[in-house]
C-alpha positions as CSV (number, residue, x, y, z in Angstrom):
1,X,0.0,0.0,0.0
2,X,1.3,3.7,-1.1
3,X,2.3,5.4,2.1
4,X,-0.3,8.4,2.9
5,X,1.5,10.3,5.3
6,X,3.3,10.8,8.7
7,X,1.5,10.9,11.5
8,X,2.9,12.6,14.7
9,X,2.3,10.5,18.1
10,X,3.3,12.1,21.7
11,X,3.3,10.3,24.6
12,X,5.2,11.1,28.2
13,X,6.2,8.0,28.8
14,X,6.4,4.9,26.5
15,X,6.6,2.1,29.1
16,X,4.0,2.2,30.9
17,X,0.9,-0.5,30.3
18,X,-1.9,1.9,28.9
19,X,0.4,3.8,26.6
20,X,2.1,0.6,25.1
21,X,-1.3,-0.8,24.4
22,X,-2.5,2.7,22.7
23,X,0.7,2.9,20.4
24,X,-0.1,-0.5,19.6
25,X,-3.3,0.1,18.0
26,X,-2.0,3.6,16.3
27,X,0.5,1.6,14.5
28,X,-1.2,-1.2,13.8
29,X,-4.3,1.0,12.4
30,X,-2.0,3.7,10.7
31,X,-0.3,0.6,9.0
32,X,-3.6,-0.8,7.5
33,X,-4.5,2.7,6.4
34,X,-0.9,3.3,5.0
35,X,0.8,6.1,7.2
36,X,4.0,6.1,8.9
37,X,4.1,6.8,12.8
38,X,7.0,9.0,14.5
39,X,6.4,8.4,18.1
40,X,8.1,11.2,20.5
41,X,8.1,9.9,24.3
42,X,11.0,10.7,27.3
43,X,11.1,8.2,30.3
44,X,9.0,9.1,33.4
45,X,12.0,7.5,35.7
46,X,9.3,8.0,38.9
47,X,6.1,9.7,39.7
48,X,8.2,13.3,41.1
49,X,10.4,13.4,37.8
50,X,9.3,14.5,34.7
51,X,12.3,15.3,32.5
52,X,11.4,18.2,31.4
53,X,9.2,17.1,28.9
54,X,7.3,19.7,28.2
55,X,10.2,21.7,26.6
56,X,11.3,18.8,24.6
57,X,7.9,18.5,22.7
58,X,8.1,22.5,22.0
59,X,11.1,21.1,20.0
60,X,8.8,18.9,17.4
61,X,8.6,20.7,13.8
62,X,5.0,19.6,13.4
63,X,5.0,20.8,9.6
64,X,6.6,17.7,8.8
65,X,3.7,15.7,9.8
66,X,0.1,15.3,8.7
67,X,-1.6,14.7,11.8
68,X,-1.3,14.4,15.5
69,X,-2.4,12.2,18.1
70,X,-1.5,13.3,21.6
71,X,-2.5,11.2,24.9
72,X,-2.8,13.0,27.9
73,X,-3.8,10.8,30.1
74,X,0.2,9.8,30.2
75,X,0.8,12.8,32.1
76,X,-1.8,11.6,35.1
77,X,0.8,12.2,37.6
78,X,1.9,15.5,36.1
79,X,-1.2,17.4,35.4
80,X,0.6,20.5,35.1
81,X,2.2,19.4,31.9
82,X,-0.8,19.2,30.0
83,X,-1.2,23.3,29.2
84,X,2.5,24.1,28.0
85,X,2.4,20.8,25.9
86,X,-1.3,21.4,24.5
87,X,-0.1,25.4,24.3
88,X,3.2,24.4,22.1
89,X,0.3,22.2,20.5
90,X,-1.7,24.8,19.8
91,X,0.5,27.7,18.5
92,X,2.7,25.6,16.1
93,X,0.5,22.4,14.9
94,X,-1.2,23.4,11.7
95,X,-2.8,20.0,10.7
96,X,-5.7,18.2,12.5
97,X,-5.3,17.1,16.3
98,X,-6.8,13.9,18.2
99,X,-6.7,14.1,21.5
100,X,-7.2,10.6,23.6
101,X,-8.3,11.7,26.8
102,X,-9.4,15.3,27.5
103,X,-8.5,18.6,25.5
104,X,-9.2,22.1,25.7
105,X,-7.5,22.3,22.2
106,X,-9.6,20.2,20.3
107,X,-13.0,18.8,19.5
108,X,-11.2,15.6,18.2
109,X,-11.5,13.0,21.6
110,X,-11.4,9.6,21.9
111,X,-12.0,8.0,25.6
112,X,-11.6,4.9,26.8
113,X,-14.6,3.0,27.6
114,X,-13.8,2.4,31.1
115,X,-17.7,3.0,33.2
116,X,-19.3,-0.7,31.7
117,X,-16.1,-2.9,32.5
118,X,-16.0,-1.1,36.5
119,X,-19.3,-1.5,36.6
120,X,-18.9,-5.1,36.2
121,X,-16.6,-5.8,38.7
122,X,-19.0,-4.3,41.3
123,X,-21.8,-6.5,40.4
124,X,-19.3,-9.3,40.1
125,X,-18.3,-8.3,44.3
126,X,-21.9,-8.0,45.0
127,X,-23.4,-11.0,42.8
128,X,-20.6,-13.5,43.4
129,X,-19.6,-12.8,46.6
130,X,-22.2,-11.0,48.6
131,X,-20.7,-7.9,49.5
132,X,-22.7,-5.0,50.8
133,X,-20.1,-2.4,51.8
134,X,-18.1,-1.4,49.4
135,X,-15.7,1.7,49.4
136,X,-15.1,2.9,45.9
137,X,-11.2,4.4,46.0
138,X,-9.2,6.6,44.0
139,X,-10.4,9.7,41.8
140,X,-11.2,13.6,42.5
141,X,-13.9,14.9,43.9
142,X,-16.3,17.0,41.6
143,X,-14.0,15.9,38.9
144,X,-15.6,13.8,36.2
145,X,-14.8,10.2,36.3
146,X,-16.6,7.3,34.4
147,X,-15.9,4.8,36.8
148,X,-17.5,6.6,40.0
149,X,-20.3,7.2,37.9
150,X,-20.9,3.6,36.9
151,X,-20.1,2.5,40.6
152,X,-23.0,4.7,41.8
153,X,-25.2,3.9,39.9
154,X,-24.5,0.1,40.3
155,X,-24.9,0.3,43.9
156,X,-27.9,2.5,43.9
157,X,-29.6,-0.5,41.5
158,X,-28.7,-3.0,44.4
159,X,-29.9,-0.6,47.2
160,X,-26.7,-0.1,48.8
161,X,-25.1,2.6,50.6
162,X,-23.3,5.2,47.8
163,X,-22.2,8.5,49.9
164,X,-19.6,10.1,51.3
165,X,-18.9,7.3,53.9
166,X,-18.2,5.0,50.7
167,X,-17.0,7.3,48.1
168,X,-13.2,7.3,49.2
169,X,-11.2,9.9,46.8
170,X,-7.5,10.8,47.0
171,X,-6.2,10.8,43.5
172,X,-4.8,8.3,41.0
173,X,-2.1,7.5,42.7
174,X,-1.1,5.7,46.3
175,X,-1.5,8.5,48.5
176,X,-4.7,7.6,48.9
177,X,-4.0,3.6,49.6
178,X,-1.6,4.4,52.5
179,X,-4.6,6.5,54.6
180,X,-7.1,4.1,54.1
181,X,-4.7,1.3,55.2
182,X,-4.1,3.1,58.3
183,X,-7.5,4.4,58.8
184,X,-8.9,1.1,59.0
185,X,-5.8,-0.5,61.0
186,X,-7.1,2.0,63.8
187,X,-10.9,1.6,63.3
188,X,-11.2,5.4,62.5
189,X,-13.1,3.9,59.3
190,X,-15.4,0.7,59.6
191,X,-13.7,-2.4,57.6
192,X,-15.8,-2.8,54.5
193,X,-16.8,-6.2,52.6
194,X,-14.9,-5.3,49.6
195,X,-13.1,-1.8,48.5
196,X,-12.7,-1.1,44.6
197,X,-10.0,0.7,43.3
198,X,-9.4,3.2,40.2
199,X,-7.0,1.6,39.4
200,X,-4.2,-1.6,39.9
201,X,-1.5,0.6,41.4
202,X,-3.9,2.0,43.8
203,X,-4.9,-1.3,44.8
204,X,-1.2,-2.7,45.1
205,X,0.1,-0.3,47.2
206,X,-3.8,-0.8,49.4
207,X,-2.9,-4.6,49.6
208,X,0.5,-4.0,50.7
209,X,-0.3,-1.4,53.5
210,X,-3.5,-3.6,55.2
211,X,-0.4,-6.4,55.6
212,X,1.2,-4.5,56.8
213,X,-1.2,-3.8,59.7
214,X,-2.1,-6.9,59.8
215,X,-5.2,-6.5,57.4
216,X,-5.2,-9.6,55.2
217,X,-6.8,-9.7,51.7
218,X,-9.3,-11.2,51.3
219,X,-9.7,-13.1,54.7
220,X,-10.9,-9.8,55.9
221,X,-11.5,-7.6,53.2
222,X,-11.9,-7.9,49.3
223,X,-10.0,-5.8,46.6
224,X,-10.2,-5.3,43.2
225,X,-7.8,-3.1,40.9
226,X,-9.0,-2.1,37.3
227,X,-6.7,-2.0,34.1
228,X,-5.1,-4.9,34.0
229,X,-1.5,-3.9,34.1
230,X,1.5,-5.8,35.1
231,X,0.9,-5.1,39.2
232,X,-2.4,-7.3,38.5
233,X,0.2,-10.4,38.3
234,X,2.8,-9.8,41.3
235,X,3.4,-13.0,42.5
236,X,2.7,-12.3,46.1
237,X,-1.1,-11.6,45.6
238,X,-2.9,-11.6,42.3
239,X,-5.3,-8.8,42.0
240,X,-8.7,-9.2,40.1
241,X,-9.2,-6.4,37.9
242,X,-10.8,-5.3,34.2
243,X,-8.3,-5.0,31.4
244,X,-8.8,-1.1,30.2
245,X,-8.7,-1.5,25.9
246,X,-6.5,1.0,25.4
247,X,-5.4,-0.7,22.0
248,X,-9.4,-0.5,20.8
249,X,-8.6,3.3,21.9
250,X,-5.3,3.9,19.8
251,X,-7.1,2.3,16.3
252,X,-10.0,4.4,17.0
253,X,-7.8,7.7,17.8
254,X,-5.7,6.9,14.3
255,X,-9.4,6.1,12.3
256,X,-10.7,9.1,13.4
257,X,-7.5,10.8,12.6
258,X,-7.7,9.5,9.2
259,X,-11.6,10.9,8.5
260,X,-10.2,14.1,9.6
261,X,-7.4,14.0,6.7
262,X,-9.6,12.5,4.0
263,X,-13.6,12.6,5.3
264,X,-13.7,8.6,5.0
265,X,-13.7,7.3,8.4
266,X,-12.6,3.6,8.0
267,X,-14.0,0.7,10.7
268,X,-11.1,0.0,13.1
269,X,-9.6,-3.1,13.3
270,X,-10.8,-5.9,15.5
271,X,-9.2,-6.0,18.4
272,X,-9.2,-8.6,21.3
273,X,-12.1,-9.0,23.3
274,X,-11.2,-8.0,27.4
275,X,-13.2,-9.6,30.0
276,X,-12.6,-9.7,33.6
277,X,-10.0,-11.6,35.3
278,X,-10.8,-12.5,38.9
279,X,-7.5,-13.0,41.1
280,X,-6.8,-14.2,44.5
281,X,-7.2,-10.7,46.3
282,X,-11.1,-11.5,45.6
283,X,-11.1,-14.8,46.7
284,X,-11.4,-16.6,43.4
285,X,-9.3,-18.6,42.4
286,X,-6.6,-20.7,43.9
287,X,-5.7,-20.1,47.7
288,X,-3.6,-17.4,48.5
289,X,0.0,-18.4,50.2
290,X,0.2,-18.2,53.7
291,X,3.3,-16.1,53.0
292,X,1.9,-13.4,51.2
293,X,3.2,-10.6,53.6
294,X,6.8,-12.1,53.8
295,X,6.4,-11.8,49.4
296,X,4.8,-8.4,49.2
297,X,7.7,-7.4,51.8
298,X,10.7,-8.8,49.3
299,X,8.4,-7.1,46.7
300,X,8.3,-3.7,48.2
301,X,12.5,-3.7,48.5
302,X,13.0,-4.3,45.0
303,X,10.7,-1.9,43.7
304,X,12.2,0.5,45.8
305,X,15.6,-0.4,44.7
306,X,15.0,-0.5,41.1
307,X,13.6,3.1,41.1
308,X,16.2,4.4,43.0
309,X,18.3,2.8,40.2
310,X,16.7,4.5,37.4
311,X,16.2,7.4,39.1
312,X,20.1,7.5,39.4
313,X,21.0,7.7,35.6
314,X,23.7,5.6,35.9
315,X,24.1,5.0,32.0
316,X,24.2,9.1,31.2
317,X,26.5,9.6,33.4
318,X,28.7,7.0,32.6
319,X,29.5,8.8,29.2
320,X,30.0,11.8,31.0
321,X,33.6,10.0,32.6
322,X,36.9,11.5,31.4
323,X,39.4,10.0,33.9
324,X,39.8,7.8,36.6
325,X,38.9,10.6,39.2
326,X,35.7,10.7,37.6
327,X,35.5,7.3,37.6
328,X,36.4,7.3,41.1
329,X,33.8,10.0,42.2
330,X,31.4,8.0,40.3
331,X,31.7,4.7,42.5
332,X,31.4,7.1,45.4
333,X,28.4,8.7,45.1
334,X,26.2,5.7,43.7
335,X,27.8,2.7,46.1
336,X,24.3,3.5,48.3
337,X,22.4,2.1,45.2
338,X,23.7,-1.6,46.3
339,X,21.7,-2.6,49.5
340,X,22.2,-3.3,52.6
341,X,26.0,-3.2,52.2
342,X,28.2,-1.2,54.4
343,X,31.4,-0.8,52.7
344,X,31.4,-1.2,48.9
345,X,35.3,-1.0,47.0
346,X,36.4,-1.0,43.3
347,X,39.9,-2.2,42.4
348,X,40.8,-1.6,38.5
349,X,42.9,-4.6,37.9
350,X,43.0,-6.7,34.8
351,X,42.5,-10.2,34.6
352,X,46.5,-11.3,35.7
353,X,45.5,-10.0,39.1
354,X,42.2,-11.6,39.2
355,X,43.9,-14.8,41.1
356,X,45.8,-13.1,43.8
357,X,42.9,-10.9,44.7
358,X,40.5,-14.6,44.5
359,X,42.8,-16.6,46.4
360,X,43.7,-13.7,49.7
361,X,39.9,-13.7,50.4
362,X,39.2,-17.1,49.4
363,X,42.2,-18.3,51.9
364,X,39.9,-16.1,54.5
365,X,37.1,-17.5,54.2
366,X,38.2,-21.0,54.1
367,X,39.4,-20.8,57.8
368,X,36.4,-20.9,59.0
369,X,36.1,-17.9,60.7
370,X,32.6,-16.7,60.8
371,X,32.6,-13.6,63.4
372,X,32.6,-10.3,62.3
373,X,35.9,-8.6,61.7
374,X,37.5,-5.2,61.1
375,X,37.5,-4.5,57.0
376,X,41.0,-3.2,57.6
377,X,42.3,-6.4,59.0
378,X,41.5,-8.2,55.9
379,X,42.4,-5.9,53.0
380,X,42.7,-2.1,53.6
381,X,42.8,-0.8,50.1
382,X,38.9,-2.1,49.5
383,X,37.2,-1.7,53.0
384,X,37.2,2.2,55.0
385,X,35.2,1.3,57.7
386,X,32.4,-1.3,59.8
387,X,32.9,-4.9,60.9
388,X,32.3,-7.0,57.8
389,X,30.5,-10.0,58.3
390,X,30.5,-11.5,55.0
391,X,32.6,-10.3,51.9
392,X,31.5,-10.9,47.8
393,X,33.5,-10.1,45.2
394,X,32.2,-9.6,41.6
395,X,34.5,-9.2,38.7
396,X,34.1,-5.8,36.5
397,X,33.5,-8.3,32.7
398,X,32.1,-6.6,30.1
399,X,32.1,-8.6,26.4
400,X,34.9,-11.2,28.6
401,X,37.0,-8.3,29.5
402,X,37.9,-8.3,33.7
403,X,38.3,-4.9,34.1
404,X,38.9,-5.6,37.8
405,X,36.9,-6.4,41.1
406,X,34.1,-4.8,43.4
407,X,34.2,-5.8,47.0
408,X,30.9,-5.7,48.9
409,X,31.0,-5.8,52.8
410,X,27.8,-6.6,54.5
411,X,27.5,-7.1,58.0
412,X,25.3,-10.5,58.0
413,X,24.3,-13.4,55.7
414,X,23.7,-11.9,52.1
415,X,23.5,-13.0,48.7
416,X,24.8,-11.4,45.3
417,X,21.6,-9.0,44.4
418,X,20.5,-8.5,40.7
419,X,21.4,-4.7,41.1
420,X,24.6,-5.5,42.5
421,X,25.1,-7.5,39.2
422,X,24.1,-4.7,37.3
423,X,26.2,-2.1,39.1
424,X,29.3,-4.2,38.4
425,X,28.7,-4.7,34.3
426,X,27.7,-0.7,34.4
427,X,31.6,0.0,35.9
428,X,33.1,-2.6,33.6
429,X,31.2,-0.4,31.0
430,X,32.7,2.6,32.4
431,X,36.5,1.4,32.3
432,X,35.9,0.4,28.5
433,X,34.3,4.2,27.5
434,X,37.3,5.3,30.2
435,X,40.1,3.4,27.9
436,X,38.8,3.7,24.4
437,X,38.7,7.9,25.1
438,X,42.4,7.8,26.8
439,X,43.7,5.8,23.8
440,X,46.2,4.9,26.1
441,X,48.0,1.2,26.6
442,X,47.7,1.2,30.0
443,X,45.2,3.2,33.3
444,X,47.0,4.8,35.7
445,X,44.4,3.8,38.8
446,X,44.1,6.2,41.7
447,X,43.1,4.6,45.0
448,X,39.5,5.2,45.5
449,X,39.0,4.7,49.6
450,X,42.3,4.4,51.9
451,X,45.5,5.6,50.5
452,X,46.9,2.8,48.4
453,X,49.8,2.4,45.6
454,X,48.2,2.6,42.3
455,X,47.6,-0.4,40.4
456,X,47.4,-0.6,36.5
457,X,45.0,-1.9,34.4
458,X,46.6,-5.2,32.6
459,X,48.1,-4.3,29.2
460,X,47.4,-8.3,27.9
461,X,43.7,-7.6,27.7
462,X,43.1,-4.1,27.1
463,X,41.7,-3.4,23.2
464,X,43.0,-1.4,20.7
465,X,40.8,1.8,21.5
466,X,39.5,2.2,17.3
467,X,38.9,-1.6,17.1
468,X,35.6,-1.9,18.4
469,X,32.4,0.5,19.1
470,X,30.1,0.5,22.5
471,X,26.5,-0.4,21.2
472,X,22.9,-0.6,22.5
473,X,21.4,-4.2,21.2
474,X,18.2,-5.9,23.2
475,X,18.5,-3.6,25.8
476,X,22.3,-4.0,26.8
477,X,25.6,-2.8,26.2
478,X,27.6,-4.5,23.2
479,X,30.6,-4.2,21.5
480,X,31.1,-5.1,18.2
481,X,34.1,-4.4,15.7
482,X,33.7,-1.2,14.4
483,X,35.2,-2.5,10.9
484,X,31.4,-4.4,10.6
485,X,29.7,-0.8,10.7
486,X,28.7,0.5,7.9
487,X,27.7,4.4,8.6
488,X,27.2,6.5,11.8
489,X,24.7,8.6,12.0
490,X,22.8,11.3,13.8
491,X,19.5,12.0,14.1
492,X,17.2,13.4,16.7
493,X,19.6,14.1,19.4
494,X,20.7,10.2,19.0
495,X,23.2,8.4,16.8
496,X,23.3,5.1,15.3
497,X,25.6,2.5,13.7
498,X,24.2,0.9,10.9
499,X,25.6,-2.8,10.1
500,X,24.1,-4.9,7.3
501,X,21.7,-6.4,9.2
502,X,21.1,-3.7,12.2
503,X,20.9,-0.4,13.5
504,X,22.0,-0.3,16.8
505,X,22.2,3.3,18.8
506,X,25.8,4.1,20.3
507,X,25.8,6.4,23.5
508,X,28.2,8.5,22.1
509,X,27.7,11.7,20.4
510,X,29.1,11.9,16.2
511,X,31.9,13.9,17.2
512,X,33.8,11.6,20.0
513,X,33.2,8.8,17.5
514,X,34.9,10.7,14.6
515,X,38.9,10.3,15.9
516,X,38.1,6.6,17.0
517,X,37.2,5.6,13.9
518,X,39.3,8.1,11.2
519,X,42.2,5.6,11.4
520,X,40.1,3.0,10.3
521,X,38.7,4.5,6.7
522,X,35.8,6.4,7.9
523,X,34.9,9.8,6.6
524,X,32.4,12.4,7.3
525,X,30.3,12.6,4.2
526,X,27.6,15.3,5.8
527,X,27.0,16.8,9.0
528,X,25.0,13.6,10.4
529,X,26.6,10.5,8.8
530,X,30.3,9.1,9.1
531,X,30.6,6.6,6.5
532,X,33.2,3.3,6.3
533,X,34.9,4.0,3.0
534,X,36.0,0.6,2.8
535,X,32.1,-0.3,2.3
536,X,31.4,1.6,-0.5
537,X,31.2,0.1,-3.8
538,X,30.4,3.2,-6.2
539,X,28.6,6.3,-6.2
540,X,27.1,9.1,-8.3
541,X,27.2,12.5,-9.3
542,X,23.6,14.4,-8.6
543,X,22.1,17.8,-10.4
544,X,22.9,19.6,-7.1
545,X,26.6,18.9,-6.9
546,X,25.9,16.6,-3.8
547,X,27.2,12.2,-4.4
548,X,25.2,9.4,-4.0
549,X,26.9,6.6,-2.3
550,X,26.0,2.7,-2.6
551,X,27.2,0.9,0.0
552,X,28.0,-3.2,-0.3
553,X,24.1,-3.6,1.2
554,X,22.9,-2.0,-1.6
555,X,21.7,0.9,0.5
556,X,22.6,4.7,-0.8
557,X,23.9,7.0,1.4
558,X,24.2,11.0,0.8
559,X,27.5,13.1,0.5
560,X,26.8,16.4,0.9
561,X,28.5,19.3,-1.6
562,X,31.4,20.5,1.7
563,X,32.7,16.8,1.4
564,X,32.4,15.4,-2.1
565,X,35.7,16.7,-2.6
566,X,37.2,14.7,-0.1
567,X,35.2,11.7,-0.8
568,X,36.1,11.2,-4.0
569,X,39.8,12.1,-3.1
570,X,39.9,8.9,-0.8
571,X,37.9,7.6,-3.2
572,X,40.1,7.7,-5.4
573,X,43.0,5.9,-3.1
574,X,41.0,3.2,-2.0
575,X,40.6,2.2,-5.7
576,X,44.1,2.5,-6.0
């Protein structure tokens, strides 16, 4: 099908369950309909940082696009961002809008069809199991929401109680969870039958609070979520709740999109049918585990450690490194992201040291001795303070380098955590960017805690710095010979290497790539795109004195007019 178009799609934040699932049915509808989709998104790394992104979309050059689709509902814990983004909106986009959610800009909404599904969890609470006090949670007061309005009038068709006592408000997010929890741990609210969230995060962070008070769900009280997102599942306590069709949503937001652009509106695609799924925090199913506190507890520290990990950036500022005092303060001021340690320390040896570091603890350990001892007794140059109960070491690899060791102290029986894992490849990571920018043989390695003599980083193992190019492939780091890249290239604030078979995004920006990789053939051919010369097979003169270059994949590649001279001059010595 003859593409029609580009259409523009702006979301805050990508991974999150409702907005995958609209994006889903965008593309798949703009697909049938024969449009391309740019999708413009920043990370939400928690519910108190926003990135800025409401200057980032005042960047978008909307004439390049035919239509817009914009979802505000992905700003639900940043209200505030709606005007500037719907004002940038407003003033620079000259082609027709769709809004899915609410908009003061346009006419063009599409909703979600959330009152019939929450109604049917209520009658499912009341029909199934007999409940006749139910709180409804979550929401604003006085502020429209389809789901209080079908739980009303649900409960006024049964001739239940629907009033202030019942209609619990506090938001969308799990402010509102926590007082409840507590309310009813200290009898300031009566313990309803069964409370209904907004939402599966609201109910989460409900189920994990009345535990902890010794509330347990649903012995003595029922809850139900609505969404069906990924906290529905969470291994401690399954939550019943309505899948919300937010891909039903995106097709219908790009059909309606593409009646406003040609006055045909098209029947959206079928999409699956949703019904509810009943979960173990309702009583259905199978029996809950009589650990289910002791779970949501192990739950509740790894969420909180994995958001303090995003929230730390560790990958930005990795790039950001330009010696080993960097490096240095770097290990410093992020050691508190491992937990429960009390001494964390980093020794940049290469892989000939790796057994006489092994064997000192190792000979330790094997004594026998199992009370706690001063860190200084045992190796001084890792340890600056606390009595060390029990000592791991993880080796810096990255791609089977051993940059070196980390050295974590805790002070009783622990096991290697998955973000201590992912610390250690992140400062192997760091060494590599650190030794490919210093071109350099060798590190000279200050000491990072006590006062030390510096060790170097092994020579035997260290890579040529031009041979090979830091990469982003299935949501790791890589490194692959830079002689299999075809191009570089930048675009939209990120650049890419382009192999025959992938394009992979490298963290680094066109110009600290350039004297990597100029000793190895490549040339810039335009302001965006550094090209392997070694790669190209021929190329052609164009009417507006720019070059045409076909690489060995067949694919052609621009040379602008400011560097056809020097193309064609190494050109020209290649072929000789």
């Amino acid at each position: 099908m003859a593409e029609k178009g580009t259409i523009c799609v702006i979301f805050s934040d990508f991974k999150n369950d409702f907005n995958d699932g609209y994006v889903l049915g965008i593309q798949k509808q703009a697909n049938a309909l024969g449009y391309r989709t740019v999708t413009f998104s920043m990370p939400q790394l928690s519910e108190l940082y926003t990135n800025a992104e409401e200057a980032v979309f005042e960047l978008i050059d909307f004439d390049r696009y035919d239509g817009v689709i914009f979802s505000e509902r992905s700003f639900a814990a940043h209200r505030n961002l709606i005007l500037p983004i719907e004002t940038a909106i407003r003033k620079k986009c000259h082609v027709p809008v769709v809004v899915i959610g609410e908009s003061d800009i346009t006419p063009n909404v599409v909703q979600l069809d959330m009152a019939d599904k929450f109604a049917q969890i209520a009658k499912h609470l009341i029909d199934e199991h007999g409940c006749k006090t139910i709180y409804c949670l979550g929401g604003v007061k006085n502020t429209p929401d389809s789901r209080i309005d079908s739980f009303q009038t649900v409960m006024q068709a049964h001739n239940l109680a629907c009033d202030d006592r019942t209609m619990l408000y506090g938001g969308y997010w799990i402010q509102g969870a926590e007082l409840l929890a507590k309310e009813l741990a200290f009898h300031e609210r009566p313990l309803p039958d069964a409370v209904m969230c907004l939402n599966d995060e609201i109910a989460y962070a409900l189920i994990k609070n009345l535990f902890r008070f010794g509330i347990r769900v649903p012995d003595d009280v029922l809850v139900t979520g609505f969404a069906g997102s990924h906290l529905a599942d969470n291994g401690a306590l399954s939550i019943t709740t309505f899948p919300a069709d937010t891909q039903e949503c995106g097709c219908t937001a790009m059909a309606m999109l593409h009646g406003l652009l040609t006055g045909t509106y098209p029947q959206t695609l079928p999409t699956k049918t949703l019904s509810l799924i009943t979960g173990e925090s309702c009583g259905c199913g199978k029996k809950p585990s009589e650990h289910v506190s002791a779970l949501l507890d192990t739950l509740q520290k790894t969420e909180t450690a994995e958001m303090e990990f995003r929230n730390a950036r560790i990958e930005e500022k990795l790039y950001k490194i330009q010696s080993m005092t960097d490096f240095s303060l770097f290990v410093k001021n992020h050691k508190y992201l491992i937990r429960d340690q009390i001494s964390v320390g980093v020794n940049c040896m290469g892989r000939g040291a790796k057994d006489a570091v092994c064997v000192y603890l190792k000979d330790y350990l094997i004594n026998g001795e199992n009370v706690p001892f001063r860190a200084q007794n045992i190796y001084p140059d890792i340890f600056s303070f606390g009595a060390i109960q029990n000592v791991h070491v993880l080796p810096l690899v990255f791609d089977t380098q051993i940059y070196g060791f980390m050295t974590i102290g805790y002070a009783e029986e622990k096991v290697f955590t998955i973000l201590a894992k992912q610390f250690a490849k992140y400062l192997a990571i760091g060494l590599e960017i650190l030794s490919v920018r210093q071109a350099a043989p060798s590190l000279s390695v200050q000491p990072m805690l006590p006062d030390t003599t510096p060790v170097e980083l092994s020579t035997a193992d260290n890579l040529k710095s031009s041979a090979y190019i830091l990469v982003v492939k299935n949501n790791g780091m890589h490194k692959i010979p830079i002689d299999n890249v075809l191009y570089f290239e930048s675009s939209n604030k990120r650049v890419y290497a382009f192999t025959k078979t992938a394009k992979m995004e490298v963290k680094q920006r066109l110009v600290e790539i350039e004297p990597e990789v100029s000793e190895r053939n490549f040339l810039r051919i335009s302001k965006s795109i550094l090209a392997n010369m070694s790669k190209i097979i021929g190329y052609e003169p164009e009417d507006d004195r720019t070059l045409s270059a076909t690489l060995i994949n067949k694919e052609v590649i621009r040379v602008s007019r400011k560097y056809a001279t020097a193309f064609i001059e190494m050109w020209s010595q290649n072929a000789d």
